[in-house]
N, C-alpha and C positions, 0 to 999 in steps of 0.2 A: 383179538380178532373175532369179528360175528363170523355168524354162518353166511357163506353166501353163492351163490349159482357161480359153475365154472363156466361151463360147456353143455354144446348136445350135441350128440353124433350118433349120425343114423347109421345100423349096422344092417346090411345083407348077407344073407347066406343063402345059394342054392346048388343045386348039383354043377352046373356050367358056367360060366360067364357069359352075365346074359351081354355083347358086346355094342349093341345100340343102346339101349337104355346107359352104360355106363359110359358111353362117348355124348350122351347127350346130359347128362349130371354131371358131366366133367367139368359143363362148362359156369355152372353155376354156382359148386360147391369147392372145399375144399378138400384132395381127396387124403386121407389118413390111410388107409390100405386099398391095396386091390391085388390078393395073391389066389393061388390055389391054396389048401388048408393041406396038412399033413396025411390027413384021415380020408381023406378025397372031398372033393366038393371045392365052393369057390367061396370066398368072404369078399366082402368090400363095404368100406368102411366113410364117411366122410361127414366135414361140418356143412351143414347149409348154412349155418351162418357164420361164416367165415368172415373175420373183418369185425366180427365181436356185435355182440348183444348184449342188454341190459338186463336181462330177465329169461329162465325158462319158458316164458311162454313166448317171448319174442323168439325165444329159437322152433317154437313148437309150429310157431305160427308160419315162418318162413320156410321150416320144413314142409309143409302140407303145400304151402304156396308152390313150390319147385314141383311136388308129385301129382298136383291137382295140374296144373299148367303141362304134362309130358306129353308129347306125342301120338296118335291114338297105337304106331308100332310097336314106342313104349311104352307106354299104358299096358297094352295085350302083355309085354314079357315082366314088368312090374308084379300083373297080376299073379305070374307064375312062382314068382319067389315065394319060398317058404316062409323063410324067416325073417322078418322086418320089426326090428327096433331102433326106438329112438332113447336113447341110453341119455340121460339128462343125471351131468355132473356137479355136485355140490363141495365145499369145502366147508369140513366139520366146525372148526369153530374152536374159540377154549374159553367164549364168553358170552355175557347176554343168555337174555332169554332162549327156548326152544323156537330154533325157527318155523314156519310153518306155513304157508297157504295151498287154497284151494284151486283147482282145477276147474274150470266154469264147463260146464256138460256141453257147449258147442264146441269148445278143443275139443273135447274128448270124443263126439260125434264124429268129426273133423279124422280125427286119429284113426277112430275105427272102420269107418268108411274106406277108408286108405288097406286097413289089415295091419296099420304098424301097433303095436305094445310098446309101455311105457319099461323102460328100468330105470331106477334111480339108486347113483352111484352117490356115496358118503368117500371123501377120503380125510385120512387125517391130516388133520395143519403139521408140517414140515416144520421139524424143530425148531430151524434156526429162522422160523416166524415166529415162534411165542416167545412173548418177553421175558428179560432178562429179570430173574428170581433172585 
């Protein structure tokens, strides 16, 4: 098995739930969490592209698309959020070459404009996917 893109999901976290902005991304995304956190504060979690993508940049790109397109009351509490990441998932691989590409600087314009940060998540290939030895 190569390496190859899972997922993105964009993660929020701020003191409250911001409640319009999250009623208005409900309807676009799919949502993975929406709790208060342990430690106080709120998380919320979801795919924008739900229903599957080819590629992390088709998720990057759908992601910006859903935050660029909010509402000017969501926008306003958007902006408030602290922390905004787009957590883009990989599965490692146990063959082939090192995977690898580049981030073209209008995503990444795109990204920053917005205030979200990139993570990228590695997981290991699940045993009972690599072949029988």
């Amino acid at each position: 098995m190569r390496p190859e893109f899972i997922n993105g999901d964009l993660e929020l976290r701020c003191p409250t739930r911001p409640d319009a902005l999250i009623d208005e991304l409900s309807s676009n995304v799919f949502i993975l969490n929406d709790l208060e956190e342990d430690v106080g504060g709120y998380f919320f979690a979801c795919e924008a592209a739900a229903g599957g993508v080819d590629s992390f940049f088709e998720a990057i790109d759908k992601t910006c698309t859903i935050i660029e397109a909010l509402s000017p009351a969501s926008e306003t509490l958007w902006k408030g959020i602290q922390s905004k990441v787009l957590d883009l998932g990989f599965e490692s691989g146990n063959e082939g070459p090192p995977y690898n590409s580049d981030i073209d600087l209008g995503r990444l314009e795109r990204l920053c404009k917005l205030g979200i940060s990139l993570r990228i998540s590695v997981y290991q290939v699940a045993e009972e996917e690599l072949p029988a030895t």
